[in-house]
C-alpha positions as CSV (number, residue, x, y, z in Angstrom):
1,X,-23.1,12.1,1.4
2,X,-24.3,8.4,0.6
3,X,-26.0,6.9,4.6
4,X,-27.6,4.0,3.2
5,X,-25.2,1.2,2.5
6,X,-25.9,-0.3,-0.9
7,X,-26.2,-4.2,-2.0
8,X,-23.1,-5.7,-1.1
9,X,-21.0,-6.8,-4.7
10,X,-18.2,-8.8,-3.5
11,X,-14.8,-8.4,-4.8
12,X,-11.5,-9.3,-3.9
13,X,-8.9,-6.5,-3.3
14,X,-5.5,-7.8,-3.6
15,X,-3.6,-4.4,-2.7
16,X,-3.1,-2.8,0.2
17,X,-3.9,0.8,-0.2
18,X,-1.4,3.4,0.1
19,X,-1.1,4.3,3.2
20,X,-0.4,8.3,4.9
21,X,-0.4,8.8,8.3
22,X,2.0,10.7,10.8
23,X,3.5,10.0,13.9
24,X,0.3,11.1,15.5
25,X,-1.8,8.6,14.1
26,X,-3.7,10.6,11.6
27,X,-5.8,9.0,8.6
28,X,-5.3,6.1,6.5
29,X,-6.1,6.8,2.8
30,X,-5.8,6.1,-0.7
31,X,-4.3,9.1,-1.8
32,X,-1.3,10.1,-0.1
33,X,-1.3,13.5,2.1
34,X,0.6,16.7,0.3
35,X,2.8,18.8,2.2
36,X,3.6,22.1,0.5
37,X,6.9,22.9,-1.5
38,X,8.6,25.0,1.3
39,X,7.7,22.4,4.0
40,X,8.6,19.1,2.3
41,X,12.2,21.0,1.3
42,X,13.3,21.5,4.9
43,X,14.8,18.9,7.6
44,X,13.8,19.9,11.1
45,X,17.4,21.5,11.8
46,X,17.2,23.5,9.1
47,X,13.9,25.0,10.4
48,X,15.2,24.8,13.7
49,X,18.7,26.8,12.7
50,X,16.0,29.2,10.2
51,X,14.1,30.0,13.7
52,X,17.2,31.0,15.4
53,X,18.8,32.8,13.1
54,X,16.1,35.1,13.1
55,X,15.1,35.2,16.6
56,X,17.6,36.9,19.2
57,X,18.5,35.7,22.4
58,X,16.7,38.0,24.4
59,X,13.7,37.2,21.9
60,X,14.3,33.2,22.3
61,X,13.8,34.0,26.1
62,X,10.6,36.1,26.2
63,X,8.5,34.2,23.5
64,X,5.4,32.7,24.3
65,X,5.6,28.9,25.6
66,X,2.3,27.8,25.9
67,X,2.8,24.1,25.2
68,X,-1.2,23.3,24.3
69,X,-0.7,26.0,21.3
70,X,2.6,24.1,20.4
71,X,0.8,21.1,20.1
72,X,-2.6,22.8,18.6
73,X,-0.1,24.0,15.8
74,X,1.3,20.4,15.3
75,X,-2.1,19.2,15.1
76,X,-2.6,21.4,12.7
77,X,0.6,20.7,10.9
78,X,1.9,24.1,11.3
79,X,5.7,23.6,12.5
80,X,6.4,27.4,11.7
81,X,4.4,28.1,14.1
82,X,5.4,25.1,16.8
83,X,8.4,25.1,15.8
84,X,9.3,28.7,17.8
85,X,7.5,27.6,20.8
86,X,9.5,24.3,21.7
87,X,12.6,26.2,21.1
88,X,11.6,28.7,23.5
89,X,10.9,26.2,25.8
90,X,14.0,24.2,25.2
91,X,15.8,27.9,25.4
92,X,15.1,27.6,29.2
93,X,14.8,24.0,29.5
94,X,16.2,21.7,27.5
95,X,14.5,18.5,29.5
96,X,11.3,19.7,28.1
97,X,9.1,16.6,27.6
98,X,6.7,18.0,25.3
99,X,9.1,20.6,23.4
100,X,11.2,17.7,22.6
101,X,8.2,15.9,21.1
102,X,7.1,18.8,19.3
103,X,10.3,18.9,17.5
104,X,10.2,14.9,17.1
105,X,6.5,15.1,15.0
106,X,7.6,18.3,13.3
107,X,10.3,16.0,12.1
108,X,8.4,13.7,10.9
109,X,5.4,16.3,9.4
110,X,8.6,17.7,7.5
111,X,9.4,14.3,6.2
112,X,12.5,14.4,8.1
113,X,12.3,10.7,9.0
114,X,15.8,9.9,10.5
115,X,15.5,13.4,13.0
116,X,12.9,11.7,14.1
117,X,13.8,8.7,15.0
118,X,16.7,10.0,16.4
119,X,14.6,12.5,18.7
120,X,12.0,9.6,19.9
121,X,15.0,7.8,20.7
122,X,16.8,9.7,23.1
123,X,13.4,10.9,24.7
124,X,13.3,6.5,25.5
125,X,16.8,6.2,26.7
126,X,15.8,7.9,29.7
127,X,11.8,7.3,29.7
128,X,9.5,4.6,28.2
129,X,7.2,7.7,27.3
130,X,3.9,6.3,25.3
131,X,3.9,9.1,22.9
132,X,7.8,8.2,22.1
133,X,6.7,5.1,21.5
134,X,4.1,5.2,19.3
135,X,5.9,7.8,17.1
136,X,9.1,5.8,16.8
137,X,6.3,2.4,16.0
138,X,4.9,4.5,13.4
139,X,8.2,5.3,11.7
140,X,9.6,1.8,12.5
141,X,5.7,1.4,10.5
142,X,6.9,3.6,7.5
143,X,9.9,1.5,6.8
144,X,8.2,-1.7,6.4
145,X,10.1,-2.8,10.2
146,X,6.5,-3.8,11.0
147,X,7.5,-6.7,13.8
148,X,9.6,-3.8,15.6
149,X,6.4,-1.4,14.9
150,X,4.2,-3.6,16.8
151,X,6.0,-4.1,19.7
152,X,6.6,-0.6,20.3
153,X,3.0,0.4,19.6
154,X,1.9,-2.4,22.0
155,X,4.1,-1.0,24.5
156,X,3.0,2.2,24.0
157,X,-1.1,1.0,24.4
158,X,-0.1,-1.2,27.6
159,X,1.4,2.4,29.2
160,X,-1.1,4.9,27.5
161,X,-4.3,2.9,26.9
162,X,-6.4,6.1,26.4
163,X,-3.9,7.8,23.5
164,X,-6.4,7.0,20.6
165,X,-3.2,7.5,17.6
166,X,-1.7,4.3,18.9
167,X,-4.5,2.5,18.2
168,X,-5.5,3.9,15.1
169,X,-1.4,3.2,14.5
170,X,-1.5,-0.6,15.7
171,X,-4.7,-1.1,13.3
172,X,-2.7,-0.2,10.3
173,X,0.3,-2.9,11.4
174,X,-2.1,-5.2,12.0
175,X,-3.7,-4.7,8.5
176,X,-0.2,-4.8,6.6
177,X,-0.4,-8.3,8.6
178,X,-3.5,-9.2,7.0
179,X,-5.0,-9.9,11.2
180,X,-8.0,-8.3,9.7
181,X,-9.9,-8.9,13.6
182,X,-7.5,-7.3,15.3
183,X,-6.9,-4.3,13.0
184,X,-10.7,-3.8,13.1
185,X,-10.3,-4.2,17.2
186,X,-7.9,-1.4,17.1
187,X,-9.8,1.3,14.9
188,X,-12.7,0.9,17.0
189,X,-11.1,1.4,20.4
190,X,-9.8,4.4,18.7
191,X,-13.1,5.5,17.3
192,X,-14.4,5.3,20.9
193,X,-11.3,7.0,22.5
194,X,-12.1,9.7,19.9
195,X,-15.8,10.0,19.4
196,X,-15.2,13.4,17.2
197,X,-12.3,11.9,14.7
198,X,-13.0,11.0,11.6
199,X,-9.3,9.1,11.0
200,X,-10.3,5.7,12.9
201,X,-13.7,4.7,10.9
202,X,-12.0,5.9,7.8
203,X,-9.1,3.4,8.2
204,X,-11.6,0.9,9.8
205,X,-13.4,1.4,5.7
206,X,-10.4,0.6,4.0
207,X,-9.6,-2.8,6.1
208,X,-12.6,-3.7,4.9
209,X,-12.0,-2.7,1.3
210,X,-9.0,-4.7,1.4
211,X,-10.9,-8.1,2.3
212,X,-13.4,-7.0,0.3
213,X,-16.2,-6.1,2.5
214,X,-18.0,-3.4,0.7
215,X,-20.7,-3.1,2.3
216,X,-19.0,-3.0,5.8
217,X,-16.5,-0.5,4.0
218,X,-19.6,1.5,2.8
219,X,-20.7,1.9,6.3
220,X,-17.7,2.9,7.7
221,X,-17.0,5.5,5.5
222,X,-20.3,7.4,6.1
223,X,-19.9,7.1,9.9
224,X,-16.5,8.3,9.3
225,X,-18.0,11.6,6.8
226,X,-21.4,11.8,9.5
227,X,-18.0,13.0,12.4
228,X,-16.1,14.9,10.1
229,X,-18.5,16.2,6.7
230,X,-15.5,17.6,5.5
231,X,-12.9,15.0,5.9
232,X,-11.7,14.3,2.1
233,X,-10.0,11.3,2.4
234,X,-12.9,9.4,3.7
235,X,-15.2,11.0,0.9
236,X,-13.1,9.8,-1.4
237,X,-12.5,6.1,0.1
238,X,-16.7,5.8,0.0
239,X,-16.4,7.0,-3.5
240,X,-13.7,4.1,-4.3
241,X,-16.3,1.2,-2.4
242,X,-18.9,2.6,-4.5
243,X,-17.2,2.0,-8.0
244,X,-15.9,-1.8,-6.8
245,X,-19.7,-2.0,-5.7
246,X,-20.8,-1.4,-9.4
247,X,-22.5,2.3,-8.3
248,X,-20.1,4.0,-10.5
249,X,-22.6,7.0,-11.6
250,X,-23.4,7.1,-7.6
251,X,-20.0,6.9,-6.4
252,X,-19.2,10.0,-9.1
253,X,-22.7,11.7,-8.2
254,X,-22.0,15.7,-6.7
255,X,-18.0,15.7,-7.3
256,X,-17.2,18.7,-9.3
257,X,-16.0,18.0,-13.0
258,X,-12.6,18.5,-12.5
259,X,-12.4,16.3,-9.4
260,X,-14.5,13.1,-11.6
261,X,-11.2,12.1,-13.7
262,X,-9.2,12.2,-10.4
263,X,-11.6,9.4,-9.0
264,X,-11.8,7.5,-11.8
265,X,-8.2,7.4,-12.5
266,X,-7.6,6.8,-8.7
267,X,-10.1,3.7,-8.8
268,X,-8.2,2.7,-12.4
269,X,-5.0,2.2,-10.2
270,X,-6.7,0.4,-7.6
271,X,-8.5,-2.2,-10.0
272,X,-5.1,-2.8,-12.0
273,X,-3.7,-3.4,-8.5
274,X,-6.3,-6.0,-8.1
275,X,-5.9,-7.7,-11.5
276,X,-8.9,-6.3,-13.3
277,X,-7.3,-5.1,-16.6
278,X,-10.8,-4.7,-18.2
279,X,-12.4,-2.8,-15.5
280,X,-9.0,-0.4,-14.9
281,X,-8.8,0.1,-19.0
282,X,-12.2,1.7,-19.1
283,X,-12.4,4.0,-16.0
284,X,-9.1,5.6,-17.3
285,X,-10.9,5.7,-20.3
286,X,-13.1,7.7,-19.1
287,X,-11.0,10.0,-16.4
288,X,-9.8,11.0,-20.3
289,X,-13.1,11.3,-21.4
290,X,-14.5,13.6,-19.1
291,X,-11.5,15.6,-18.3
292,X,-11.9,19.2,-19.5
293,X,-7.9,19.1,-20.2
294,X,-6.0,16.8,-21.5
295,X,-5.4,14.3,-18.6
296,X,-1.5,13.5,-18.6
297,X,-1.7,10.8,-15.4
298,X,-4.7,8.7,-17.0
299,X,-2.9,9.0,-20.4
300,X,-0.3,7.1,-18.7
301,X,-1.8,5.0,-16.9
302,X,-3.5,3.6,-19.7
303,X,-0.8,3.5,-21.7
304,X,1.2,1.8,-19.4
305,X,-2.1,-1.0,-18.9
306,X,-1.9,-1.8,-22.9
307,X,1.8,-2.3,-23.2
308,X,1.7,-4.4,-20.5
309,X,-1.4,-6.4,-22.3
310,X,0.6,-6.7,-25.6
311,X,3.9,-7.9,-23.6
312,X,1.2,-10.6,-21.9
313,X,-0.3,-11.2,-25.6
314,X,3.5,-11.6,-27.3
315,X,4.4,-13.7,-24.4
316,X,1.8,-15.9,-24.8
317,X,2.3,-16.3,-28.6
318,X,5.8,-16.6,-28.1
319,X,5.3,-19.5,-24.9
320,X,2.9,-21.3,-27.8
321,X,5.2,-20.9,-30.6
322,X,7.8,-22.5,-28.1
323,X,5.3,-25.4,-27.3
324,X,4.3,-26.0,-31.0
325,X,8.4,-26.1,-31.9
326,X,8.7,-28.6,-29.0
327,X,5.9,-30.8,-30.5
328,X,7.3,-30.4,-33.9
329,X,11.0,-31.4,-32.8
330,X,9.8,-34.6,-30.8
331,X,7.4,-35.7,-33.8
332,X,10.5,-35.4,-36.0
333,X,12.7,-37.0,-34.2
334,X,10.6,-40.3,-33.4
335,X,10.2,-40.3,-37.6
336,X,14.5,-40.5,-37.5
337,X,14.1,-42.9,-34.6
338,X,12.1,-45.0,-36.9
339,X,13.9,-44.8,-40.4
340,X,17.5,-45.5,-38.3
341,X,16.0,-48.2,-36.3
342,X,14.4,-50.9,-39.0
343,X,12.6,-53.7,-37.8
344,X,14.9,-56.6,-37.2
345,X,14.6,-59.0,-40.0
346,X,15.7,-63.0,-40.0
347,X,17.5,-64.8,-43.0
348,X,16.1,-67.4,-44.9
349,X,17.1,-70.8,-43.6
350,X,19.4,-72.6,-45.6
351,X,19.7,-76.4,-46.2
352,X,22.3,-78.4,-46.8
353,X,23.5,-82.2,-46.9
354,X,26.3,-82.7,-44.9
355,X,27.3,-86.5,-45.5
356,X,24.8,-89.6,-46.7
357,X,25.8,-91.3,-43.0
358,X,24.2,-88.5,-41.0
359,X,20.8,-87.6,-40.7
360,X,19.9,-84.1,-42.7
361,X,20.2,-81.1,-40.1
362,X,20.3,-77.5,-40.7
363,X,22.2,-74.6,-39.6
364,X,21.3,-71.1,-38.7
365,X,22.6,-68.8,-41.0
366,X,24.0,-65.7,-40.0
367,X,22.3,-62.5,-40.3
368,X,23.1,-60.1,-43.3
């Protein structure tokens, strides 16, 4: 864990980072969150019609509803488990608040992004409820709808001022909007709503990555790791500042070996983002380097960063040889301009005597 931020190297980020965060306004990060292979392959009917296929009616009726371990499971990203508990709910009534927004974030944990928005939206026809709000912002968020995002998320502050995701949710628009002082406005009213969450000051880090605040970044990252010791994406975000800040051996310092290539192919991709080829060519030199297997994504990556250099390089060559042809054809042509176009010449005057009464006179001649 790094607590002393290091001399500031300025740098310009020109990327936004890739972004992961659900409906419930969790953590901003450069590596996007995994679900597992039987989650991600379900839509929330299909889990839903899975549950009741294999729970009877008389089951359905007598399971346990306690709402708090619904949304403890949720939290926890556990929709087999909350999943059951709305249902039962629902099972006895289907104006449920809460089980209806269980099912809504399930939804969207399962990557089931149009049940979603269809659940947040018929909780709103009938109530302007601040957690409907702020999931349907976030989604409206996911598809790059961000002016419809922050309207619903400002809604949703205005009516639920102390929900701490909807901050956390309005810094993120308001970083994709580059209104860097009121992104960092909103992830610290969400650090403060949440003194024990880690997800603000981590997303607070990367807004400063982005503009290129390092040192600020720094600092945010290890408040965000002194909350939350184990919270990985913000360990790996201080990591990132560390490499842009030139503390490469630092920023790689107590990582495992087979977690080094990760980081330094992850902060090759972020410095081709930005435009520096050289600096992105050697750290996935060396992810291949110092990867005890053969490192397939790096491989790539660095592939993919030469062929692009030699497309540059022929395009280049072939934008000169354009240029010197250009040159060549006008030079050539002004030598044909000349060799058509001669100099006019005049005629020799010619003199003759046109009768001993007049006085002698010439005459132009005519040109050849």
């Amino acid at each position: 864990m790094f607590r002393d931020p290091p001399r500031r190297t300025p740098f310009s980020l020109k990327v936004t980072a890739i972004l992961a965060f659900s409906a419930l306004g969790g953590c901003a990060t450069a590596v996007s969150e995994n679900l597992s292979a039987e989650t991600e392959a379900q839509s929330v009917e299909s889990l839903e019609q899975m549950i009741r296929d294999r729970t009877s009616e008389a089951e359905m009726a007598s399971a346990g509803t306690d709402i708090n371990e619904a949304w403890d499971l949720v939290e926890a990203r556990d929709c087999n488990g909350a999943m059951p508990i709305a249902l039962a709910i629902l099972h006895n009534d289907q104006d449920n608040l809460d089980a209806r927004l269980v099912k809504a974030e399930c939804a969207v944990i399962v990557n089931d992004q149009q049940s979603a928005g269809l659940h947040y939206e018929e909780i709103l026809v009938s109530e302007r409820e601040p957690r409907a709000l702020r999931g349907l912002g976030v989604l409206r968020a996911r598809e790059g709808r961000y002016a419809e995002a922050q309207i619903l998320l400002q809604e949703a502050a205005v009516s639920g001022p102390e929900d701490w995701r909807t901050w956390n949710a309005l810094g993120y628009v308001s970083d994709i909007e580059g209104d860097w002082e009121a992104a960092a406005d909103a992830y610290q009213r969400s650090a403060g709503l949440a003194p024990t969450r880690a997800a603000p000051l981590n997303n607070l880090g990367l807004s400063y990555l982005q503009q290129g605040d390092t040192a600020s970044a720094i600092d945010a990252f290890n408040q965000a790791i002194n909350r939350d010791p184990d919270f990985t994406p913000a360990d790996e975000n201080l990591r990132m500042a560390l490499i842009f800040d030139g503390q490469l051996e630092n920023a790689l310092w107590g990582i495992s070996e087979d977690r080094r290539p990760v980081i330094l192919n992850n902060a090759g991709v972020v410095a081709r983002a930005q435009g520096n080829d050289d600096l992105a060519a050697d750290l996935f030199q060396r992810a291949l380097d110092e990867s005890p297997i053969f490192y397939e994504k790096a491989y790539n990556n660095l592939r993919a960063l030469r062929h692009e250099e030699q497309n540059a390089d022929q395009g280049r060559q072939q934008e000169q040889a354009r240029v010197d042809a250009r040159v060549e054809a006008q030079s050539r042509a002004r030598e044909l301009m000349a060799a058509e176009m001669p100099s006019p010449q005049l005629a020799p005057i010619q003199v003759r005597n046109i009768s001993a009464e007049r006085t002698e006179t010439t005459e132009p001649a005519s040109s050849d």
